[in-house]
RODO-2510 file (C-alpha; in nm, 4 decimals, decimal comma):
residues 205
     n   res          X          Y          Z
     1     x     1,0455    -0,7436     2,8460
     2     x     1,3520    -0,6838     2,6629
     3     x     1,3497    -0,4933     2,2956
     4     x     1,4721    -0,6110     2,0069
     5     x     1,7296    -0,4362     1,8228
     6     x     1,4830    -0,3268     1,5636
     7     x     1,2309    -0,2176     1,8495
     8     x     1,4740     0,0481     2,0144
     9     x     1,5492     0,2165     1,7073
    10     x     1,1760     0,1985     1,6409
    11     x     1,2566     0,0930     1,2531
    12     x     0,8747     0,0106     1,0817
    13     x     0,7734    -0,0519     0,7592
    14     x     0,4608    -0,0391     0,4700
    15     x     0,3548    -0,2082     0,1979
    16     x     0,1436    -0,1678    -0,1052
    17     x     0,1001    -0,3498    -0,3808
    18     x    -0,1142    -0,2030    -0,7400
    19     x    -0,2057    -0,4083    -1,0112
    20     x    -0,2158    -0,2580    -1,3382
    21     x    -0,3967    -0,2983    -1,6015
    22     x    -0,4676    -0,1216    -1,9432
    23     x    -0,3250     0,1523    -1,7776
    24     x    -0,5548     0,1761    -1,4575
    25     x    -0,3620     0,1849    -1,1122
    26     x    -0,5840    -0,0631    -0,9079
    27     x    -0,4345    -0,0765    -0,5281
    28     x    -0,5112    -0,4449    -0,3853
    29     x    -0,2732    -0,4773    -0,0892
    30     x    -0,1948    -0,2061     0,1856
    31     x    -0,0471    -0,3104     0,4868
    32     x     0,2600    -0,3141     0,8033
    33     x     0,5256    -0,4899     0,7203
    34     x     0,7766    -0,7295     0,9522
    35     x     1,0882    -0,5580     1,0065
    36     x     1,2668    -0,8908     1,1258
    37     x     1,6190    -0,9371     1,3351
    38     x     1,8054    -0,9525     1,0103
    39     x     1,8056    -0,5836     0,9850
    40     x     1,8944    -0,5405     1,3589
    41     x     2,1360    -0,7647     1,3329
    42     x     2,3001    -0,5796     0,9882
    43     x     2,2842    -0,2830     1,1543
    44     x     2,4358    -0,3834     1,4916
    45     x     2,7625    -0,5332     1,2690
    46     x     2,8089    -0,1893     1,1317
    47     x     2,7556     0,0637     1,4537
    48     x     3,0291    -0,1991     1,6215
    49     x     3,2424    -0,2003     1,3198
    50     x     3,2260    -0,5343     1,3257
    51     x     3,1383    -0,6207     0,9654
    52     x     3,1692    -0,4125     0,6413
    53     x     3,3391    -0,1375     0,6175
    54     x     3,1099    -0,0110     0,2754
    55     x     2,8039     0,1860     0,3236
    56     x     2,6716    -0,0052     0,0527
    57     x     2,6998    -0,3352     0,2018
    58     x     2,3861    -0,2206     0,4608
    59     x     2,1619    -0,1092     0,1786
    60     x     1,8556    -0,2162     0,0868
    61     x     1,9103    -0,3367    -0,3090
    62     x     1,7400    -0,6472    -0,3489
    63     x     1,4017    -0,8461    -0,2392
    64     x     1,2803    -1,2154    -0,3289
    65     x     0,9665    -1,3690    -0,4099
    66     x     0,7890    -1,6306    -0,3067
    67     x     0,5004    -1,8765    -0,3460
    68     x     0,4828    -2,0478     0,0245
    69     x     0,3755    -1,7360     0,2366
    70     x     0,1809    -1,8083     0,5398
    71     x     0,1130    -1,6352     0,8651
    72     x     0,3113    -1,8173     1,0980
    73     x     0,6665    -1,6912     0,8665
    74     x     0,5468    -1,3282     0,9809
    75     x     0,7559    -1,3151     1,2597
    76     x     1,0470    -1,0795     1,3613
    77     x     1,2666    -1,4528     1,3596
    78     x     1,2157    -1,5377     0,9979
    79     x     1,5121    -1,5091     0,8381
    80     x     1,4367    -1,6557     0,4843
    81     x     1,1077    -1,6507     0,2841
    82     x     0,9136    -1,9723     0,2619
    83     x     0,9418    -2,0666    -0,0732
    84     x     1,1408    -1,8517    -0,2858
    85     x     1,1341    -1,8177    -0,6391
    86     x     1,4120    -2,0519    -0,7737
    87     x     1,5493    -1,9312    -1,1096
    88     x     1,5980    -1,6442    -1,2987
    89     x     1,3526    -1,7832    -1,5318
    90     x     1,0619    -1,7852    -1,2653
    91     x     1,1671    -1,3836    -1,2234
    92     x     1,1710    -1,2772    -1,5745
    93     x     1,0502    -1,5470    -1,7688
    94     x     1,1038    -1,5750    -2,2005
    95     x     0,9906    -1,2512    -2,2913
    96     x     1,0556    -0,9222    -2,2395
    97     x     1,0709    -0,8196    -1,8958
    98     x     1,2586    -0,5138    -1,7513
    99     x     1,3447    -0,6730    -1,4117
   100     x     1,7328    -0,8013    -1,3586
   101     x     1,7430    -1,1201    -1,1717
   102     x     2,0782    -1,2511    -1,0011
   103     x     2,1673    -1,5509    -0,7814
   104     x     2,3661    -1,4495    -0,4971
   105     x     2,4414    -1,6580    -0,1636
   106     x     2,2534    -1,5599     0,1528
   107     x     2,3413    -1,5611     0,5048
   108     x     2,0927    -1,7237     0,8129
   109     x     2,0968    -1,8962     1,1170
   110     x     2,4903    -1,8115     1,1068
   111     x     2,5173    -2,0616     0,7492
   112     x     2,6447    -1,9107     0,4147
   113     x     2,3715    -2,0517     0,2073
   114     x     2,5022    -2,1674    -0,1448
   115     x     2,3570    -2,4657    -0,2524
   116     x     2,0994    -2,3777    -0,4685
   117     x     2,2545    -2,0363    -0,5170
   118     x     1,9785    -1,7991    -0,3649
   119     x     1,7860    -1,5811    -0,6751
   120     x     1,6900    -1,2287    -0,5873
   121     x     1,5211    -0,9200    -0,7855
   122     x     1,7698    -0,6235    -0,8359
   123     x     1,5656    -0,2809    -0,6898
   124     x     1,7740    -0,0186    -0,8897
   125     x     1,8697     0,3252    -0,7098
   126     x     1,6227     0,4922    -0,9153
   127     x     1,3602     0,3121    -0,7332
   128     x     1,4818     0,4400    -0,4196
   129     x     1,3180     0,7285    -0,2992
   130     x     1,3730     0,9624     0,0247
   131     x     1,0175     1,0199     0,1808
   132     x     1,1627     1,2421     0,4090
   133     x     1,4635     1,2504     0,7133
   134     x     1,3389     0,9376     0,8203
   135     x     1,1419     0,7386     0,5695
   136     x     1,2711     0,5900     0,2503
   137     x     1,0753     0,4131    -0,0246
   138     x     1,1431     0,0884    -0,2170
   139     x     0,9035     0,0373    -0,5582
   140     x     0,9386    -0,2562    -0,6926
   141     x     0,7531    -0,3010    -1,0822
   142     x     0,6650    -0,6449    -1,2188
   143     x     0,5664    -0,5826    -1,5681
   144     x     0,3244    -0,7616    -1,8314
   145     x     0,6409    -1,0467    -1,8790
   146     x     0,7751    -1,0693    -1,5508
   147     x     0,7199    -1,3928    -1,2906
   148     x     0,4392    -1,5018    -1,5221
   149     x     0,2721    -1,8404    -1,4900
   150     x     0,4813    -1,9806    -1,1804
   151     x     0,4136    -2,3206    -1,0930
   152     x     0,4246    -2,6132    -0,8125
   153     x     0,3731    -2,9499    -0,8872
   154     x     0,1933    -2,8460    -1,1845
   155     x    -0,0573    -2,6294    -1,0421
   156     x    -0,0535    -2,2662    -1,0661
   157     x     0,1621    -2,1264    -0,7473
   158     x     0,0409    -1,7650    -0,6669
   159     x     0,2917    -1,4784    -0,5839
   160     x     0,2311    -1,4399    -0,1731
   161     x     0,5526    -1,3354    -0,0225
   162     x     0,8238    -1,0422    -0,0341
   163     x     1,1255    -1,0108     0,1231
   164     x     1,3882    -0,6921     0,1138
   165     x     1,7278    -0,8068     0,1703
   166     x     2,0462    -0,6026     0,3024
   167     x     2,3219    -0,6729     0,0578
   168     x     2,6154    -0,7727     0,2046
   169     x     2,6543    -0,6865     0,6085
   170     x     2,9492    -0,8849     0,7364
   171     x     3,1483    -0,8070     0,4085
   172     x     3,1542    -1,2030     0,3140
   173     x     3,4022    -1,2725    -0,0106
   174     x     3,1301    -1,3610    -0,2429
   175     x     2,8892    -1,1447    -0,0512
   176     x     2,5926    -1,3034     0,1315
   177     x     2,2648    -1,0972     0,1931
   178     x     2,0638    -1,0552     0,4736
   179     x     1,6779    -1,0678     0,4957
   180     x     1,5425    -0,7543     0,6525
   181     x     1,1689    -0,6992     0,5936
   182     x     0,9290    -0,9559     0,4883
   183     x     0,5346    -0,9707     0,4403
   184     x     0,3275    -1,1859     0,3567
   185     x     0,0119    -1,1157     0,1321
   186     x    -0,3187    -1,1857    -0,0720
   187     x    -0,2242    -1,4906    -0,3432
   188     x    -0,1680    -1,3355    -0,6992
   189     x    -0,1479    -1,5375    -0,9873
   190     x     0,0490    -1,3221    -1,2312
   191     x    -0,0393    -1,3681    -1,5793
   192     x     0,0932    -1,1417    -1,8975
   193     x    -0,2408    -0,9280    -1,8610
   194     x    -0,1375    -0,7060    -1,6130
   195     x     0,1787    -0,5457    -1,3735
   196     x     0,2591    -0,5224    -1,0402
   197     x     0,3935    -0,1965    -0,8611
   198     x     0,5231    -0,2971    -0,4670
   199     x     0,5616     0,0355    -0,2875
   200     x     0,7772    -0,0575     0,0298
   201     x     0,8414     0,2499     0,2929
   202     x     1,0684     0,1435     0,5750
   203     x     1,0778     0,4557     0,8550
   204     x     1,3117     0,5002     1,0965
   205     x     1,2066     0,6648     1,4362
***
């Protein structure tokens, strides 16, 4: 059987997510993740030369949310999450949260999506930690005020997908992301009484 992109350059990935609360570290997800062909595919563009020509285009700087996460998305062909936060306001809410939300468009199944503008998480470079030569790490903190009290159809709609997202691979003019991890987890309905840390290590080799 023939191996994916991903596959040959044996790229894997793990997730953890903590809850906190009153300033106890409580770990309730631990997990692989699915690297899926959207990271192959970024990476391909840039050993061809083929797409950007920035270093920074390829990295890891953003992730989405969602509220539709299921089993069957949790497949190396997924390419967007399955229902995606879809404002700002669902990220970081009215009060005082420290995450910075952005739209941006996004690129699958060879479309430019733009319409609704795409709304992602910003993972700053402080949060980006070398585990070693071939691991890095991704945290990701939700405080007390952000994604709080997301709804569907006016019922409460539980955090129960993640997706990382490469930021701009084929150098698009405005820039398009990529989804390259995603996992799907245990439904949390995020309230103001407590945070969320997602610890995301992606290894190479």
């Amino acid at each position: 059987m023939q191996q994916s992109f991903t596959d040959k350059l044996e790229i894997n990935g793990h997730l953890t997510i903590h809850k906190i609360a009153n300033g106890v570290e409580e770990l309730i997800f631990d997990d692989k993740n699915v690297i899926v062909s959207g990271f192959g595919w970024g990476l391909a563009y840039m050993y061809s030369r083929n797409g950007s020509t920035s270093i920074t285009d390829y990295q890891i700087d953003r992730f989405q949310l969602g509220v539709s996460g299921n089993s069957s998305v949790q497949v190396s062909a997924t390419n967007s999450l399955s229902g995606a936060l879809s404002s700002i306001a669902e990220y970081t809410g009215a009060g005082d949260s420290n995450l910075y939300s952005f739209s941006a468009n996004q690129y699958k199944n060879g479309t430019v999506i733009t319409t609704p503008t795409p709304i992602y998480g910003k993972i700053p470079f402080s949060k980006v930690t070398k585990i070693d030569d071939t691991s890095v790490r991704y945290t990701i903190f939700l405080d007390e005020d952000t994604a709080n009290s997301i709804a569907r159809d006016g019922n409460d709609a539980p955090l129960n997908e993640i997706g990382l997202f490469l930021t701009n691979p084929r150098d698009a003019t405005p820039e398009a992301s990529v989804l390259g991890a995603y996992k799907y987890f245990s439904n949390i309905v995020k309230t103001s009484d407590f945070g969320l840390v997602f610890r995301w290590t992606i290894t190479f080799g």
